[in-house]
C-alpha positions as a LaTeX table, in Angstrom:
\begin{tabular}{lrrr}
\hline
Residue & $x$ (\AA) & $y$ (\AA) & $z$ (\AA) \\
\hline
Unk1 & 16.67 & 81.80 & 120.53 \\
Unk2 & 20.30 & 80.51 & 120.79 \\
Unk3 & 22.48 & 80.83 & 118.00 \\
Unk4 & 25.54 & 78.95 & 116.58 \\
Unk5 & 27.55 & 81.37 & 114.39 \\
Unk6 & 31.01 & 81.35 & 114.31 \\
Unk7 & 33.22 & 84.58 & 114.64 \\
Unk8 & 34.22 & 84.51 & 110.71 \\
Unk9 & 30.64 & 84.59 & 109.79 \\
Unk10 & 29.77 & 87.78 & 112.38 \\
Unk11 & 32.24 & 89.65 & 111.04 \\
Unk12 & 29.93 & 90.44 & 107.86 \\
Unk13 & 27.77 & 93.12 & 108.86 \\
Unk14 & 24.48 & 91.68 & 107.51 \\
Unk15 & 25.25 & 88.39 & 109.52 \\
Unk16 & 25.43 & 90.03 & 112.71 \\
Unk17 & 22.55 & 92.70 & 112.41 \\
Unk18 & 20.24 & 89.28 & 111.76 \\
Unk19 & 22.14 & 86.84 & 114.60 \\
Unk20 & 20.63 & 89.96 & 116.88 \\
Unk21 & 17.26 & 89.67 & 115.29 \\
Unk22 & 17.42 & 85.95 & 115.70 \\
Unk23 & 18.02 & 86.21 & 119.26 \\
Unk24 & 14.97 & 87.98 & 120.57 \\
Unk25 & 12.54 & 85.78 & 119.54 \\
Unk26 & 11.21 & 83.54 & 121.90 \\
Unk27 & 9.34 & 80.75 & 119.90 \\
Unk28 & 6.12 & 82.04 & 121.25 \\
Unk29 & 4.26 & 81.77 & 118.40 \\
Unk30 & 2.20 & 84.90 & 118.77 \\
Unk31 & 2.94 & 86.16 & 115.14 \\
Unk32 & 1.21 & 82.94 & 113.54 \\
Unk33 & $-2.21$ & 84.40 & 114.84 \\
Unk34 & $-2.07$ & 87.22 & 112.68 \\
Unk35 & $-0.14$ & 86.14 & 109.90 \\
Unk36 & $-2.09$ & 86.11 & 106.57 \\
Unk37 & $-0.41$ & 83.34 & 105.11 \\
Unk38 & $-0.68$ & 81.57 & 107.79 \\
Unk39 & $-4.65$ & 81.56 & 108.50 \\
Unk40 & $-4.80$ & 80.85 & 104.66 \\
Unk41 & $-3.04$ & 78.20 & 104.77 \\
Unk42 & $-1.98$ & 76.81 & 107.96 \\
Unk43 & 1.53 & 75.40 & 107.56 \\
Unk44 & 3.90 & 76.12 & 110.39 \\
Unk45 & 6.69 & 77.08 & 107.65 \\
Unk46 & 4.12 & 80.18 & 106.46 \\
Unk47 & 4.30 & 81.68 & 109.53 \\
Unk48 & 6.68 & 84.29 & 110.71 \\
Unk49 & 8.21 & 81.54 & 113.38 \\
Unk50 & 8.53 & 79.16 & 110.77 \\
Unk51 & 10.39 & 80.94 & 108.38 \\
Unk52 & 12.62 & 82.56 & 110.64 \\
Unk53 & 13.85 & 78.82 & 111.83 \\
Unk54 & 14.06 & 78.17 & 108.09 \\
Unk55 & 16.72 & 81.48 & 108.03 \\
Unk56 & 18.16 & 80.35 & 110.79 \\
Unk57 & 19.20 & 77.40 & 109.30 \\
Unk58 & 20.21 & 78.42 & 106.43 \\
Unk59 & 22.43 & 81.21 & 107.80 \\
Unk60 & 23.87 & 79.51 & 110.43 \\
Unk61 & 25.15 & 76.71 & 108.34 \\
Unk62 & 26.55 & 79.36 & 105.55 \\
Unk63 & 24.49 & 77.18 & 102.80 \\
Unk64 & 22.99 & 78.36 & 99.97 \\
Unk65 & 18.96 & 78.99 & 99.94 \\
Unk66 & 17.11 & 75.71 & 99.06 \\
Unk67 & 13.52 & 75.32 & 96.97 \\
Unk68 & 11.67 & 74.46 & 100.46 \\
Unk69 & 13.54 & 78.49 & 101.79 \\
Unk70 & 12.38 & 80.05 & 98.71 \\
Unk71 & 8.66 & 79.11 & 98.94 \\
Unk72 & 7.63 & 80.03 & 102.07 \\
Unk73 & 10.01 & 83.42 & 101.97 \\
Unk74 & 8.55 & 83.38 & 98.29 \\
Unk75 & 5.16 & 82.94 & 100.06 \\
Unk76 & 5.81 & 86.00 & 102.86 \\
Unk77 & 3.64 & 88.97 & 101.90 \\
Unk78 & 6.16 & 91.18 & 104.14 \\
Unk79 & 2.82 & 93.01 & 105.45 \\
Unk80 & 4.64 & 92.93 & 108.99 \\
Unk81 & 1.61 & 91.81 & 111.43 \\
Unk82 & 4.16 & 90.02 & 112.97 \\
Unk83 & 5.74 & 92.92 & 114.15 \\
Unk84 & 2.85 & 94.68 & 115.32 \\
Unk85 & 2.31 & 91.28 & 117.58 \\
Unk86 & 5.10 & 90.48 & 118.62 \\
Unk87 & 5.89 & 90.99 & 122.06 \\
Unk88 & 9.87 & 90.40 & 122.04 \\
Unk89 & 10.68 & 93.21 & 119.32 \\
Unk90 & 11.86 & 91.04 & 116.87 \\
Unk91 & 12.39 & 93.07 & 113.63 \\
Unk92 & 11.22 & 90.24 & 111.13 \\
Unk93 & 11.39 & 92.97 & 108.53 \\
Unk94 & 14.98 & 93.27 & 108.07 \\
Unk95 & 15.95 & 89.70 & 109.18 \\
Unk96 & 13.01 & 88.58 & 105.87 \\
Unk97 & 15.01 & 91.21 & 103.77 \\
Unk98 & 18.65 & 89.70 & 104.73 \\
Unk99 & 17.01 & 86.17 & 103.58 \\
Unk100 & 15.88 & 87.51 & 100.13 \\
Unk101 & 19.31 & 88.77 & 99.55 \\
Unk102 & 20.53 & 85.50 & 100.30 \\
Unk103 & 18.10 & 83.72 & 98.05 \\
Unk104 & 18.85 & 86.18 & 95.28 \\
Unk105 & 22.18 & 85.67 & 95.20 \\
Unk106 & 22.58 & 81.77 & 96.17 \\
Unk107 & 19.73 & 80.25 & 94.64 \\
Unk108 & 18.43 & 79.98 & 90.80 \\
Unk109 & 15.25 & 79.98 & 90.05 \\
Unk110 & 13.67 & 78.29 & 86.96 \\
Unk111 & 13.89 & 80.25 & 83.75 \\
Unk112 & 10.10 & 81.37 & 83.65 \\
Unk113 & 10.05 & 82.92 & 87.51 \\
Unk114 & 13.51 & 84.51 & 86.60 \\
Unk115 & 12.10 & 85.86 & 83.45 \\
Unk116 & 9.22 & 87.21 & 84.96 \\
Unk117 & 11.01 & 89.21 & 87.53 \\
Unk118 & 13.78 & 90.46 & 85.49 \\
Unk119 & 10.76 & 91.82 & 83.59 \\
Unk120 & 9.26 & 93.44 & 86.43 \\
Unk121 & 11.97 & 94.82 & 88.06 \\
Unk122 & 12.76 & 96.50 & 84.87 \\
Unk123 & 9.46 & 97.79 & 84.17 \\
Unk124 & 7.50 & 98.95 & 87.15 \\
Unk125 & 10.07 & 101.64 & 88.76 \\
Unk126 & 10.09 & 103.59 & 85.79 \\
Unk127 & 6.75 & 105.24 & 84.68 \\
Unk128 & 7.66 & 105.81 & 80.72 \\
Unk129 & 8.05 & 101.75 & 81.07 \\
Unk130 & 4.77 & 101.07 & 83.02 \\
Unk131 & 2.47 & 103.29 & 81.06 \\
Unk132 & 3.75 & 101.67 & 78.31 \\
Unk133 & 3.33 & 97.78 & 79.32 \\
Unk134 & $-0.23$ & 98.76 & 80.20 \\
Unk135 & $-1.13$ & 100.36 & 76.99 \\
Unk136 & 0.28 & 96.53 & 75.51 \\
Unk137 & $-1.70$ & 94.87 & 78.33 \\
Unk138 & $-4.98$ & 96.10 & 76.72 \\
Unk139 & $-4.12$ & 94.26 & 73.95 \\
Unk140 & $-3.16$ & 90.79 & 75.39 \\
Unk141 & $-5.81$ & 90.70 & 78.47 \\
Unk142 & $-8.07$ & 88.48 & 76.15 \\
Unk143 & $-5.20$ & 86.00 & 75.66 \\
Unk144 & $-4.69$ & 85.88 & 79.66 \\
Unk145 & $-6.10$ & 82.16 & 80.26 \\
Unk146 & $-3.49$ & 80.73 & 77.59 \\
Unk147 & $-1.32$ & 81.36 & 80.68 \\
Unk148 & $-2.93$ & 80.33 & 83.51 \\
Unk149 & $-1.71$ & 76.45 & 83.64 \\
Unk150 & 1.69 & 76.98 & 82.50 \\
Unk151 & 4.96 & 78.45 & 84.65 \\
Unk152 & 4.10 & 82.01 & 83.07 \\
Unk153 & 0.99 & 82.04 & 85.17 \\
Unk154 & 2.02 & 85.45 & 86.63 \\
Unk155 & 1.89 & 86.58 & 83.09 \\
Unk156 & $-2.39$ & 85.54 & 83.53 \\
Unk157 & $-2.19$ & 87.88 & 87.10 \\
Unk158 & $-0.32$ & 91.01 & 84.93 \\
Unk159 & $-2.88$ & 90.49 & 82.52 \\
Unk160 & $-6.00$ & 90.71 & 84.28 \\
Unk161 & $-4.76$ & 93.17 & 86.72 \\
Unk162 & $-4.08$ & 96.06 & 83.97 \\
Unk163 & $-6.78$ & 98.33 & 84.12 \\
Unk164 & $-8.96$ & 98.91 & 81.17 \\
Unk165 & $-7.86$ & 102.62 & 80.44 \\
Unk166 & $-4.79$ & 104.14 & 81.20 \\
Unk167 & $-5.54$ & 107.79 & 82.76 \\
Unk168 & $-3.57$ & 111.17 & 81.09 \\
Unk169 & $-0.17$ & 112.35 & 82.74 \\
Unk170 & $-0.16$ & 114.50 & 84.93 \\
Unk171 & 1.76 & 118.06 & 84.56 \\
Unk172 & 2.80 & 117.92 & 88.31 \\
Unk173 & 4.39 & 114.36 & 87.84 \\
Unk174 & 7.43 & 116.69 & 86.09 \\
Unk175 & 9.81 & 118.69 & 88.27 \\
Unk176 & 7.74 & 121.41 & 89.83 \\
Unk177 & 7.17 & 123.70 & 92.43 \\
Unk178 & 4.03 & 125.06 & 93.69 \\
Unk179 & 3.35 & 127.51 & 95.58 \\
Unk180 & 1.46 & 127.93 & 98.77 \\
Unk181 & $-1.89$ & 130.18 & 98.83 \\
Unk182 & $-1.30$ & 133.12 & 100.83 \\
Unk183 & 1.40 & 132.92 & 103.56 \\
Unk184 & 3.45 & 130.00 & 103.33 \\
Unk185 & 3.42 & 128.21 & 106.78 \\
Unk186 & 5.82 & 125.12 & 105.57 \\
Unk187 & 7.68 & 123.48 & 102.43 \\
Unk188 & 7.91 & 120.01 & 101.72 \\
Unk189 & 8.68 & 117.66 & 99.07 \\
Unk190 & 6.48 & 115.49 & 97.84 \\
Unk191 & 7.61 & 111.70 & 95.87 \\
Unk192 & 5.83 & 111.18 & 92.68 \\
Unk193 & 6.69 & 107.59 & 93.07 \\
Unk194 & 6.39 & 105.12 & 89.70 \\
Unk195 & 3.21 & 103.04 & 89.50 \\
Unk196 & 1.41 & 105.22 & 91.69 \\
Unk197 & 1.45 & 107.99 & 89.19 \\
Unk198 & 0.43 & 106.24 & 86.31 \\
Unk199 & $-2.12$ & 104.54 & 87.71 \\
Unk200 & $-3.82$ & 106.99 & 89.55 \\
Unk201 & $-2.02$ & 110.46 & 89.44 \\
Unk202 & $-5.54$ & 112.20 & 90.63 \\
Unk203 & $-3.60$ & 111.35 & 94.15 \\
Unk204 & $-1.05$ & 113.39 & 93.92 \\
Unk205 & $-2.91$ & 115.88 & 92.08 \\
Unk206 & $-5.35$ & 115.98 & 94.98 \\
Unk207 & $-2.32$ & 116.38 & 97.93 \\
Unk208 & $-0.85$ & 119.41 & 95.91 \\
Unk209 & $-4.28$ & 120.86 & 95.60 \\
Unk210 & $-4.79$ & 120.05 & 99.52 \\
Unk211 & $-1.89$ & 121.36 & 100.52 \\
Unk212 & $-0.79$ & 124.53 & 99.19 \\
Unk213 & $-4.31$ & 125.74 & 99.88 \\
Unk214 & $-3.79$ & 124.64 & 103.45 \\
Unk215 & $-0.15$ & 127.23 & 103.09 \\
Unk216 & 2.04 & 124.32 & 102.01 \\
Unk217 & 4.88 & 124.97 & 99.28 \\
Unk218 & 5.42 & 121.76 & 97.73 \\
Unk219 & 8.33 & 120.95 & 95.67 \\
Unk220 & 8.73 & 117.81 & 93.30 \\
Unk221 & 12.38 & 117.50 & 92.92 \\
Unk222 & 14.53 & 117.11 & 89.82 \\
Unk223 & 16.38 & 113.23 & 89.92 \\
Unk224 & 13.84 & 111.54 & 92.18 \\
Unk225 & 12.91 & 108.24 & 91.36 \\
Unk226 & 11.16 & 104.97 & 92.25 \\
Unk227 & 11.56 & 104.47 & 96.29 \\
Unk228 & 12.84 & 101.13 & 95.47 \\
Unk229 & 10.73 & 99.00 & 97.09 \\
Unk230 & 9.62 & 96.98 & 94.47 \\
Unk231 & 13.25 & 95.43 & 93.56 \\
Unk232 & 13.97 & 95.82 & 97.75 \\
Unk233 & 11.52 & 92.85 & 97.92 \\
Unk234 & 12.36 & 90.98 & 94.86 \\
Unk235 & 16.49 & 90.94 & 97.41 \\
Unk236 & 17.73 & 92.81 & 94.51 \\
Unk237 & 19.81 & 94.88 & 96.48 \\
Unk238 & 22.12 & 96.64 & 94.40 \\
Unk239 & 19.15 & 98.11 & 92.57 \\
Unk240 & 17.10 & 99.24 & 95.80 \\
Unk241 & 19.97 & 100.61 & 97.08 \\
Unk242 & 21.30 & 102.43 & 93.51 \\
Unk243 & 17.51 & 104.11 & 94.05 \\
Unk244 & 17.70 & 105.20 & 97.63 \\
Unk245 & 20.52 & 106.92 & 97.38 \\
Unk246 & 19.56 & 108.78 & 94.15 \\
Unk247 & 16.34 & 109.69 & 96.11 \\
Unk248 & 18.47 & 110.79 & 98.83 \\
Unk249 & 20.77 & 113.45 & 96.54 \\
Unk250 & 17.41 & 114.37 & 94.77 \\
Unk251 & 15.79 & 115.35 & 98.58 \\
Unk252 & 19.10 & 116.31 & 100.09 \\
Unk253 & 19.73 & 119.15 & 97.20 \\
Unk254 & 16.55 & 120.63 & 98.34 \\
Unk255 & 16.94 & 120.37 & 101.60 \\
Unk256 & 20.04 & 122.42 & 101.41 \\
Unk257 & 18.47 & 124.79 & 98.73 \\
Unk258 & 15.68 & 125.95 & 100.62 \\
Unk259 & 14.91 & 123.69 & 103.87 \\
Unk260 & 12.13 & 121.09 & 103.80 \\
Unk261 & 9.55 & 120.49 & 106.88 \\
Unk262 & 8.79 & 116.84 & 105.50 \\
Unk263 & 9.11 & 114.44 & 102.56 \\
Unk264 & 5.07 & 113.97 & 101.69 \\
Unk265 & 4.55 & 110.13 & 100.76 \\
Unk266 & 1.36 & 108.97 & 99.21 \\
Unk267 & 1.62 & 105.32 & 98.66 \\
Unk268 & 2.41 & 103.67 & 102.51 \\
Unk269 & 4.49 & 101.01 & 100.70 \\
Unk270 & 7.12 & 103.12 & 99.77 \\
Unk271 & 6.89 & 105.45 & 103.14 \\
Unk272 & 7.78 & 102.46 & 104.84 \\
Unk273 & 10.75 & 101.66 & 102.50 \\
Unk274 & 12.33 & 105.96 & 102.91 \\
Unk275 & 11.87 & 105.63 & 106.64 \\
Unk276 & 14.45 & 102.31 & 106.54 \\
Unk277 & 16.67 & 104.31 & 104.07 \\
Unk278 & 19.20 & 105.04 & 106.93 \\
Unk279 & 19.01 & 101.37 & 108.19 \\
Unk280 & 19.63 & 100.19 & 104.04 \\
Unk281 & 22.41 & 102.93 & 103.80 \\
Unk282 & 24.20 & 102.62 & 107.54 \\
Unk283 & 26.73 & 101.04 & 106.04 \\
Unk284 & 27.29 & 103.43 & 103.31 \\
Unk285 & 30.20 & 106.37 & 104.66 \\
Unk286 & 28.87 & 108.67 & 102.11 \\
Unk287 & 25.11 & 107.96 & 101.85 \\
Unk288 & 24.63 & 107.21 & 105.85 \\
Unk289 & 24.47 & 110.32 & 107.76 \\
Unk290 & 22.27 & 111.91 & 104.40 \\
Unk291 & 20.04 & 108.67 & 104.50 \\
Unk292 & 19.29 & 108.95 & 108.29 \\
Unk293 & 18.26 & 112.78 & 107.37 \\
Unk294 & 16.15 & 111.76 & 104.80 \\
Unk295 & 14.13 & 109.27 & 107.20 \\
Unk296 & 13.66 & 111.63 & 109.61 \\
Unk297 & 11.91 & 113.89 & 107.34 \\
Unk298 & 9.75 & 111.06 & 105.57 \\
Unk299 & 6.08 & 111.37 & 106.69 \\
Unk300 & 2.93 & 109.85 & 105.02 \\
Unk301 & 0.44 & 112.35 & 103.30 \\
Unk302 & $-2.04$ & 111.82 & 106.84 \\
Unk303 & 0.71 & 111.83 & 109.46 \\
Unk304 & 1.94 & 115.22 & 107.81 \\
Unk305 & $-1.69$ & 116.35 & 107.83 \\
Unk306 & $-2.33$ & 115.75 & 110.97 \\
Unk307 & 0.78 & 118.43 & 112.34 \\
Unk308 & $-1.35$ & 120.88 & 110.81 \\
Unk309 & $-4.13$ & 123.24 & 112.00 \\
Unk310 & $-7.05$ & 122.69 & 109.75 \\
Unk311 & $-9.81$ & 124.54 & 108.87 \\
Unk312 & $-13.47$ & 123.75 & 108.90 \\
Unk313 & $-14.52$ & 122.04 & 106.08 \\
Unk314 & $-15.98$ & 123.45 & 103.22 \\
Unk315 & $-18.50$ & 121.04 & 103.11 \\
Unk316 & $-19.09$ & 118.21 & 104.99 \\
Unk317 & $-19.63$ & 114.78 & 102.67 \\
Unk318 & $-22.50$ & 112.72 & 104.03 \\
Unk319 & $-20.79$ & 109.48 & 103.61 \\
Unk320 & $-20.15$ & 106.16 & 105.11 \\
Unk321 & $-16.57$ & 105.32 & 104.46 \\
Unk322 & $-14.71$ & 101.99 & 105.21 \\
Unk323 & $-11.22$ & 102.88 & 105.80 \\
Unk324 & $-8.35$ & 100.09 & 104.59 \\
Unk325 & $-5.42$ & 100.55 & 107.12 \\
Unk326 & $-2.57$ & 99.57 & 104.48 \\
Unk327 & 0.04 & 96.98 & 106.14 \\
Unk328 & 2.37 & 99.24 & 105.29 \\
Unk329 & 0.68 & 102.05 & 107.03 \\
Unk330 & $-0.64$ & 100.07 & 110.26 \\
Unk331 & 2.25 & 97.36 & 110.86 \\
Unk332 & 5.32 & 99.05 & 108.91 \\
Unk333 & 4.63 & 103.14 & 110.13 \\
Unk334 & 2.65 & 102.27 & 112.71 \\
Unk335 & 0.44 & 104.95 & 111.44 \\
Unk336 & $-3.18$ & 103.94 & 113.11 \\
Unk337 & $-5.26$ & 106.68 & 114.16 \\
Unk338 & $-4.24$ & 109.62 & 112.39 \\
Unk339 & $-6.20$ & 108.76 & 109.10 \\
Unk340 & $-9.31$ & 108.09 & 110.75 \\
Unk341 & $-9.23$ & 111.26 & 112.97 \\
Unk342 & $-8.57$ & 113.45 & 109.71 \\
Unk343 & $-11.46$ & 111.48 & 107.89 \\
Unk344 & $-13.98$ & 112.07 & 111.13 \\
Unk345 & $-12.22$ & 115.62 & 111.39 \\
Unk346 & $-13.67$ & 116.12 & 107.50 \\
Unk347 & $-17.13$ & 115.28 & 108.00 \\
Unk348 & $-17.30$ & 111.60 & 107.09 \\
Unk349 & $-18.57$ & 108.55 & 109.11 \\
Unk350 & $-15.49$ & 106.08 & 109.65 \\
Unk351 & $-16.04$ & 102.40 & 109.77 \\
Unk352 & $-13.58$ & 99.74 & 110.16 \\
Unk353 & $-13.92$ & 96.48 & 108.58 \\
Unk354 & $-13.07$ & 92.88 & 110.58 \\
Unk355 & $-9.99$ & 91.65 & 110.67 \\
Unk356 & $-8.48$ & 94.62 & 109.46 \\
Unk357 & $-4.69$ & 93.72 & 110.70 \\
Unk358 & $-4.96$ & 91.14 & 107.82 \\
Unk359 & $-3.99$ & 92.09 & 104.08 \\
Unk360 & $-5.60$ & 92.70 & 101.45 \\
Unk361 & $-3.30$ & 90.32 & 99.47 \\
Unk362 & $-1.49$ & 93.01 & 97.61 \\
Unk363 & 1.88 & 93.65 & 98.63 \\
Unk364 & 3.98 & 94.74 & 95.83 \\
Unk365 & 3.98 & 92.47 & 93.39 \\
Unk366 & 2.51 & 89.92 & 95.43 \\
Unk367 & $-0.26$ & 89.66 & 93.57 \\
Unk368 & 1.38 & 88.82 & 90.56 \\
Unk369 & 3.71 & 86.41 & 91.41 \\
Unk370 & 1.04 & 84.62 & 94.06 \\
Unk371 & $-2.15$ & 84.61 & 92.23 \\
Unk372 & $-3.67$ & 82.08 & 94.42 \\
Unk373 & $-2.59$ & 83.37 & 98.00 \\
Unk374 & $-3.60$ & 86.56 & 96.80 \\
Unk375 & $-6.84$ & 86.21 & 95.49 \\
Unk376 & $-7.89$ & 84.26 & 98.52 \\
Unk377 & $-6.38$ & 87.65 & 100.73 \\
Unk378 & $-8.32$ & 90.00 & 98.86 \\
Unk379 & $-11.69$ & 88.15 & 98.50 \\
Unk380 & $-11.46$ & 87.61 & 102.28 \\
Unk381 & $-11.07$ & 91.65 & 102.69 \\
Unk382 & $-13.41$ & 92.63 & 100.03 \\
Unk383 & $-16.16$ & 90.55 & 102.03 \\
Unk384 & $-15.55$ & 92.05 & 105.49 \\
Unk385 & $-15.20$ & 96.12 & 103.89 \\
Unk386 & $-18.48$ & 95.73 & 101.76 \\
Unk387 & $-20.02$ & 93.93 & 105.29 \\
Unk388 & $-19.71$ & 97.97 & 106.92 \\
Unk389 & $-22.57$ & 99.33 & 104.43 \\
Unk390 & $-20.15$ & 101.94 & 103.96 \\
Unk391 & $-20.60$ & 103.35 & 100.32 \\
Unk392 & $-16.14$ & 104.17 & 100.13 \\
Unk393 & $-13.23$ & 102.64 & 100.65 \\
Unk394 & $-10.45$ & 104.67 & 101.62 \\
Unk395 & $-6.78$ & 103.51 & 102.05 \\
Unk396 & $-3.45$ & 104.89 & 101.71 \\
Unk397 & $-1.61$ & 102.92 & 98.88 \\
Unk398 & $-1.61$ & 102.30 & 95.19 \\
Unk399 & $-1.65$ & 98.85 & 95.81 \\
Unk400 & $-4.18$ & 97.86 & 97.99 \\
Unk401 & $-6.46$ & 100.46 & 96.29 \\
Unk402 & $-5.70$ & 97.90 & 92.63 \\
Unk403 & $-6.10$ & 95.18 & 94.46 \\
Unk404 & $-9.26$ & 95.93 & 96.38 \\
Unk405 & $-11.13$ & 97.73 & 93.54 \\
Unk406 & $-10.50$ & 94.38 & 91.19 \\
Unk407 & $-13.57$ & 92.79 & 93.31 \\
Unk408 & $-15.50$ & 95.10 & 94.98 \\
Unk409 & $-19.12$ & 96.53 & 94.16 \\
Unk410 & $-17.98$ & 100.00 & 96.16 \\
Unk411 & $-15.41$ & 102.70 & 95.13 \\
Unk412 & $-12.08$ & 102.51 & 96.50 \\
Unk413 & $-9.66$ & 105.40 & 96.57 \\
Unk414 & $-6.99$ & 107.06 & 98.69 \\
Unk415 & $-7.39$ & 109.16 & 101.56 \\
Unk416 & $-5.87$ & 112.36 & 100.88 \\
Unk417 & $-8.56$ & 112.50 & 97.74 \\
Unk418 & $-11.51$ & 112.73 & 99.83 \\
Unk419 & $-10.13$ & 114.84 & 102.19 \\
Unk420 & $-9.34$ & 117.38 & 99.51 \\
Unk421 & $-12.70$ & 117.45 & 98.44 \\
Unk422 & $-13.96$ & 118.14 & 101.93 \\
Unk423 & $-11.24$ & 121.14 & 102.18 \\
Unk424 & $-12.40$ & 122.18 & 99.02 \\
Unk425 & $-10.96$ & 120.20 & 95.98 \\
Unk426 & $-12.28$ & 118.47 & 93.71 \\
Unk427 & $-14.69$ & 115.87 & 93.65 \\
Unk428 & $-12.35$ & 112.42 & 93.36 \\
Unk429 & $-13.27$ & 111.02 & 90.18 \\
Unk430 & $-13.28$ & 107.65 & 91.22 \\
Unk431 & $-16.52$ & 108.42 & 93.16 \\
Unk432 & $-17.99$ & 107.90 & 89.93 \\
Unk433 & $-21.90$ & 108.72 & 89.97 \\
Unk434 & $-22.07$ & 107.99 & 93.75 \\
Unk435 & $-25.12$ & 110.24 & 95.39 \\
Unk436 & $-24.27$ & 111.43 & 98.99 \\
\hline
\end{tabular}
C-alpha cells in the first residue's frame, strides 16, 4: 500500500510504527474471509481491509476521527483472525490500537456512549468495584428492557449479563505465596487479574492447586493489578499504560527477589495484552527494557503446562469436551495445540467445533457496548459447540466462558479446571450434576 505522509507527521513515533503497518498490506482481501464482523454483516468497511483504508485516511490527512471511523473501529471485535490470515504480516493489532487512540482523543462521542464507558473503565479493572456493581445488578436486571430502545442500551447488555449470584472471594486473590509439594522444580507468578476473579475465582484456585502439586511455587505479588486491557481497547491510553507499568514493578520486584520461570496467565485476553507490554512501553526509557522482560516471561496457564513433565492422571474423566480456542489464545498467542494435547494428555475426548477461528462475540466489553453484533457471534458459536455432542466446553478466558454459558444447554468452564481435576483437584463446580 503506498502512503502519503509527510516528514513532520513521521517524526511522531506512533505515526511511523503504523505508516510501516500500512505498507505491507497488499489489498488482498484475505482477512475479510475470516473476519466476524464481516460474515455478519457484509460491509466492506467491517472488514479488516476496510477499516484499515478508513485509518489510512484519516491519518494521512492529520484529521480528526469522523462518526463513519468510529463505527466500524467501534464495530472491530479486535479478535485478530486477520492476523492469523494474513499472508503479508500486517500487524492490524497495533495499527487498530493507534486508531482508537486517535478516536479517543479527536472525536466526542454522545453523552450516553461517553457515560457508559467512563463507567466501565472505572469499574471493571478493579475487583472491590466489580463485585460491587454486580451485587447492584441483581437488583436492576428486572428493569433491563426499560433500556433496550434508548442510547443506554448497553446499560440492557450489563444488565442481563450479571450473573445471578456472585461467588465468595477467594483467600489466594490476596498477596500470597504458596508453596510447591515436595521439591520445588520452578517459581512463577501468577496474575489474579480483575473480572476474572470475581467472576469465577475457582480458576485460579484450580491453577494453584494444579500447580504446586505438580512442584510449582507460585507467588501472587503485592501491587499487581488489572492487565489493562479493558481501557487498552476503549484507546484510553494513559490508563492502560499507568497499569502495565505498575504490573511491571509488581513482577519485576519478584523477579529480582527470588527469580521467576514464568508469569502464569489465566484469562487469554489479558496474556495477549502482557506479551505487547514491551511494544506499549518501547517508548518508555524507564519502563522499556523491564517491559520487554516482563513479556518474555508471560505464558498462558496451558503453554506453561505444557514445559512440564506430567504425571499420569489420577483418574481419567470419561468425557466429551468441546474445546473454545479463545481469539485471544488462537489469533493473538498463537497458542493452538497445546490445550488440546494437555486435555487428550488428561484423559478426555477433544472435539472442535466449526468455524472455530470465528468469535464467540465476546471480546472485552464487546458485548456490552455491541449487543446486536454480539449476540448474533455467540448464538452462531453456541450452535456449532453444542453440534459436537460433547457434554463440556472448555476455553481459556473469562470472557468467552460469560459469554458462551449465557446460551448454552452444556457447561462451560476453563481449561486449567478440568485438568486439575484429572491431576487430582477438585471436581470444577461448574460441572454441576453432570454424570461421566
Amino acid at each position: 500500500m503506498q502512503t502519503t505522509f509527510t516528514a513532520e507527521q513521521l517524526a511522531d513515533p506512533h505515526v511511523a510504527e503504523s505508516e510501516k503497518i500500512l505498507r505491507k498490506c497488499v489489498h488482498c482481501g484475505f482477512c475479510t474471509a475470516t473476519c466476524p464482523t464481516y460474515v455478519t454483516l457484509g460491509n466492506e468497511l467491517d472488514s479488516p481491509r476496510g477499516r484499515i483504508y478508513l485509518i489510512k485516511d484519516m491519518l494521512e490527512n492529520g484529521r480528526p476521527a469522523d462518526k463513519q471511523v468510529v463505527t466500524h473501529i467501534d464495530r472491530c471485535l479486535s479478535c485478530l483472525s486477520c492476523m492469523t490470515t494474513c499472508p503479508s504480516g500486517v500487524n492490524y493489532m497495533h495499527l487498530v490500537d493507534h486508531a482508537r487512540v486517535h478516536i479517543e482523543k479527536t472525536y466526542r462521542r454522545p453523552f450516553a456512549d461517553r457515560m457508559i464507558r467512563s463507567v466501565l473503565a472505572a469499574v471493571l479493572p478493579y475487583p472491590g468495584r466489580f463485585r460491587a456493581a454486580l451485587v447492584l445488578a441483581k437488583v436492576g436486571k428486572p428493569f433491563a428492557k426499560l433500556f433496550e430502545a434508548t442510547p443506554l442500551k448497553p446499560v440492557a447488555a450489563m444488565l442481563r449479563l450479571a450473573p445471578g449470584s456472585v461467588p465468595r472471594r477467594s483467600r489466594n486473590s490476596s498477596p500470597s505465596l504458596h508453596k510447591a509439594a515436595g521439591e520445588r522444580k520452578k517459581r512463577v507468578a501468577l496474575l489474579t487479574g480483575c473480572a476474572q476473579p470475581v467472576l469465577d475465582p475457582g480458576i485460579n484456585d484450580a491453577t494453584i492447586s494444579l500447580l504446586t502439586r505438580l512442584g510449582v511455587e507460585v507467588v501472587v505479588p503485592r501491587g499487581e493489578g488489572c492487565c489493562g486491557a479493558l481501557v487498552h481497547h476503549m484507546g484510553r491510553e494513559e490508563q492502560a499504560l499507568a497499569s502495565a507499568r505498575q504490573n511491571v514493578d509488581a513482577w519485576t520486584r519478584e523477579i529480582e527477589k527470588g527469580g521467576l520461570d514464568a508469569i502464569v496467565i489465566t484469562a487469554s485476553g489479558c496474556g495477549t495484552t502482557i506479551k505487547d507490554y514491551g511494544f506499549m512501553l518501547r517508548l518508555d526509557p524507564t519502563y522499556a527494557d523491564k517491559a520487554a522482560r516482563v513479556s518474555a516471561l508471560a505464558r498462558d496457564v496451558t503453554e506453561f503446562l505444557a514445559t512440564l513433565d506430567l504425571p499420569e492422571p489420577a483418574e481419567k474423566p470419561a468425557l466429551a469436551v468441546a474445546y473454545h480456542s479463545a481469539c485471544s489464545m488462537q489469533h493473538g498467542q498463537k497458542i493452538t495445540r497445546q490445550p488440546k494435547d494437555l486435555l487428550a494428555k488428561a484423559g478426555f475426548t477433544v472435539r472442535e467445533p466449526r468455524e472455530g477461528h470465528l468469535c464467540c462475540g465476546s471480546a472485552g466489553t464487546y458485548n456490552i457496548m455491541q449487543p446486536e453484533i454480539s449476540a448474533r457471534l455467540r448464538d452462531r458459536k453456541v450452535k456449532n459447540l453444542e453440534a459436537t455432542g460433547a457434554a463440556v466446553v472448555a476455553t481459556g478466558n473469562i470472557g468467552c466462558i460469560t459469554q458462551i454459558a449465557s446460551a448454552a444447554n452444556m457447561p462451560v468452564v476453563h481449561t486449567v479446571q478440568l485438568l486439575d481435576w484429572a491431576y487430582g483437584g477438585k471436581r470444577p463446580a461448574g460441572l454441576g450434576s453432570l454424570v461421566q
